[in-house]
N, C-alpha and C positions, 0 to 999 in steps of 0.2 A: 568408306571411312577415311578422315583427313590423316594423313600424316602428322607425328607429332615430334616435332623438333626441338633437340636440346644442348646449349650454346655451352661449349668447353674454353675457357680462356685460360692462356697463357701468356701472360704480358702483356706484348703488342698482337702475339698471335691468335685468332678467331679458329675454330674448328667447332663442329656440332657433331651430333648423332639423331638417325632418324629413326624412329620408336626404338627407342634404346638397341640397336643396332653398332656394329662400331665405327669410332668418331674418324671423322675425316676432313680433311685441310681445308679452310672457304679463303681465310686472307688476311693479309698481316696489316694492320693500322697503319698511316702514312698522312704526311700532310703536303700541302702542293698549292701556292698561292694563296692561303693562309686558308684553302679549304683542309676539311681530313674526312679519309675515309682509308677504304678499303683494297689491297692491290695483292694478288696471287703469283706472278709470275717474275721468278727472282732468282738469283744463283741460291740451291739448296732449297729452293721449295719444297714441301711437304706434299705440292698440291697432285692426287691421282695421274698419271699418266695418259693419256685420250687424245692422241694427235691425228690431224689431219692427213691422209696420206690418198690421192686421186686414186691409184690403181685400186684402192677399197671400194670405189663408188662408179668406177667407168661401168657395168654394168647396168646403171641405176639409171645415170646422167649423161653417158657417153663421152666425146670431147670436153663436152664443157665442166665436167667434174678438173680436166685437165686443167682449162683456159681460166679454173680461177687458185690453181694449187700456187703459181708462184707469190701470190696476194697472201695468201694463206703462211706460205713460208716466211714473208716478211713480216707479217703478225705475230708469228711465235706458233700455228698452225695446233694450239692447244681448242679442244674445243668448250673450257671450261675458266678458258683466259677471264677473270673478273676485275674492272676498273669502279670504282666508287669515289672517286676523290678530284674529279675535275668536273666542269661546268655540265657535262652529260648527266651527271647523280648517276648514273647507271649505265655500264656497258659492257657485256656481257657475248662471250664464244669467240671460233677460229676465227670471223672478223670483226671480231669489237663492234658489232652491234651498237648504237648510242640511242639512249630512251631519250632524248630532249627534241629529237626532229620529229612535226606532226606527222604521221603517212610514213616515216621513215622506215627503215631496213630492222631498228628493235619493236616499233610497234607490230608492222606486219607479219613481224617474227613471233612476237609473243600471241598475236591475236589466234594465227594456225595452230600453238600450244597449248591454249586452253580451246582448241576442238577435237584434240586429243581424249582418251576415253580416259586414260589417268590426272584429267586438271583438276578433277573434284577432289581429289587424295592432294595434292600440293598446295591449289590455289582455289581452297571452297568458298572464300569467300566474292570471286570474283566469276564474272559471266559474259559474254556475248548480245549487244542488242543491236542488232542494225549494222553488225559487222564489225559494232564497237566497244572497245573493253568497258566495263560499269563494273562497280562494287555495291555489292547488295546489303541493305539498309537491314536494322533490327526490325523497321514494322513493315517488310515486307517490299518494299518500294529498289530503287537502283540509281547510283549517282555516279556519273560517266567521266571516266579516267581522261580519255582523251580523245580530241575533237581533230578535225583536219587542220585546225590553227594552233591548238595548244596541245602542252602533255605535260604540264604543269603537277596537276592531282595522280598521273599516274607515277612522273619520279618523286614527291611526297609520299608516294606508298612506298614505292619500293625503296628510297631512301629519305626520310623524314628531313634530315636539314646534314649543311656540311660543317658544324659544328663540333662535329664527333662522329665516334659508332657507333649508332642505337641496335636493342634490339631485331626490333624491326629488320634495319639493314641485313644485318648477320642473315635471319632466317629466310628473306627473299633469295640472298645471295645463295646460302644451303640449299633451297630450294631447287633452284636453275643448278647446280653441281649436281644434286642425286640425281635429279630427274635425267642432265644429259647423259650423266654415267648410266641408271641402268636399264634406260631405255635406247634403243638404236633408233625408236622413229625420233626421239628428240632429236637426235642427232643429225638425220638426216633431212627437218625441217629446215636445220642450220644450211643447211648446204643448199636447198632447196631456194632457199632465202638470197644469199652468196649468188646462186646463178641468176634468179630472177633480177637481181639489182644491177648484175652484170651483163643480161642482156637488155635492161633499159640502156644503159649506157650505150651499147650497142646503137640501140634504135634513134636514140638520140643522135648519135655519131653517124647516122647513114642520113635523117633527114636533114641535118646539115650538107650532106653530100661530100663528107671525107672518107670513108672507109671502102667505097664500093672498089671491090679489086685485092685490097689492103690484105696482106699477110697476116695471121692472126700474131703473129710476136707483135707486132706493132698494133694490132687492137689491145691484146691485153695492158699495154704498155699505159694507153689509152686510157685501159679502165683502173686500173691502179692511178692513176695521178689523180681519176674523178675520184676516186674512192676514197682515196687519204686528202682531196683539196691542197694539192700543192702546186696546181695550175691551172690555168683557165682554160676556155675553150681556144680565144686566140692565141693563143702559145701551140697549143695544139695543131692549129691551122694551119702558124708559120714553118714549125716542124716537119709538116706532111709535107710540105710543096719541096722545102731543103732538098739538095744531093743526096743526104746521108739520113732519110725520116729515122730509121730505129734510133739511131744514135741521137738524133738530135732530141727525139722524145725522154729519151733517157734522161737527157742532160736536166730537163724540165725540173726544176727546183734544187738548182745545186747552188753553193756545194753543199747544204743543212743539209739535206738526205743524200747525203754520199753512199751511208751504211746502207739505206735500204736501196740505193738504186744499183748500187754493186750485186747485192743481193736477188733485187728484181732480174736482173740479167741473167744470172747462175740459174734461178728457177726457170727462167722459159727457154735457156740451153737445153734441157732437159729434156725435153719434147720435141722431137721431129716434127709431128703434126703443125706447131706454132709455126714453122716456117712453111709446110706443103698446105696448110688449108688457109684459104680465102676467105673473106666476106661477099655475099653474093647479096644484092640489093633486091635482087627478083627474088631471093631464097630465102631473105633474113636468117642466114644463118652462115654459119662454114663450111665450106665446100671443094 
């Protein structure tokens, strides 16, 4: 049976309740580049508590629950972080997930959520065919969210236009909040998700033929800058060869991300391993 969601307003602030259950924080209205929507993560938020923490998951994931906590930290490391109000329509968890990329890190993300045994309860009206989100027709039939070029029809689902807050949006957004909260496998598809993108990165990084050797502080380094796009690959390149690679990878998009590359640093101090484990090109992995 679906879940039946019900939208609490208070001004600018959004909260629901799920079958009359009690209500809890989705996102306060916001506008940004003359879009508006939806954003949860603010001094005094209301929104659950649910953060990212590795030592919860090195059992599950090993190192690489590690290798992507400092990412995570510069995110806000919330795993119910909701953005609705820039060019994404949708983005959602510890790493802001964005619905607008085909194939991207929220499609793949959502696609393993609804093979979950509880998507029928959240999202009945949506399905799997060919690997691919579709929403199911009244006369029986399925019309396909999104393609390996577009995802166009699936952030129209999940947020209709950036003119305002619809419905709609509110209860996608409650959606992704209950389900991360009170379920753990949601949660650790997040993660799941988080590593697989970050060991693309990876793979990409050794066929180029930069990392083999490479310290993992300076992979992570690496996958953060692919992650947020704040640098190219040749910036990359020239960094590696430098005297000083961690440093100089750091530097990669200063001084706009000063905050977070302060930051990024603090998080992978934190881990011994970052400096004792390697990338191994025979091993694809760390070592």
């Amino acid at each position: 049976m679906s879940i039946s969601f019900k939208i609490v307003r208070d001004g600018d602030s959004f909260s629901c309740s799920a079958d009359n259950g009690p209500k809890f924080f989705v996102g306060r209205k916001t506008s940004y580049k003359q879009r508006i929507g939806l954003y949860n993560i603010f001094s005094g938020s209301k929104l659950t508590k649910l953060l990212y923490d590795a030592e919860n998951y090195v059992a599950e994931f090993g190192f690489w629950a590690r290798f992507v906590d400092p990412t995570a930290g510069c995110e806000g490391r919330s795993f119910l972080t909701l953005n609705t109000y820039d060019r994404a329509a949708f983005t959602f968890g510890f790493s802001q997930f964005a619905a607008h990329v085909p194939d991207g890190d929220f499609v793949r993300y959502f696609r393993d959520m609804l093979a979950l045994p509880e998507a029928e309860a959240y999202f009945p009206g949506l399905d799997l065919v060919d690997g691919r989100i579709v929403r199911r027709t009244d006369v029986g039939g399925t019309v396909p969210l999104e393609t390996k070029t577009d995802t166009k029809a699936l952030m129209q689902y999940l947020n209709p236009s950036s003119d305002g807050v619809e419905d709609a949006e509110v209860v996608a957004a409650a959606k992704f909040i209950h389900w991360s909260t009170a379920h753990r496998s949601a949660r650790l598809l997040q993660i799941r998700q988080m590593i697989a993108t970050y060991r693309g990165f990876m793979r990409e990084a050794d066929r180029r033929k930069l990392i083999d050797g490479r310290p993992a502080a300076q992979c992570c380094v690496i996958a953060d800058i692919l992650h947020q796009g704040r640098g190219t690959w040749a910036e990359i390149g020239a960094a590696l060869k430098s005297s000083a690679p961690f440093d100089k990878l750091v530097a990669i998009g200063a001084p706009e991300w000063d905050g977070r590359r302060k930051q990024l640093r603090a998080g992978i101090a934190k881990f011994p391993q970052m400096r004792t484990l390697h990338w191994s090109s025979t091993a694809k992995d760390f070592v």
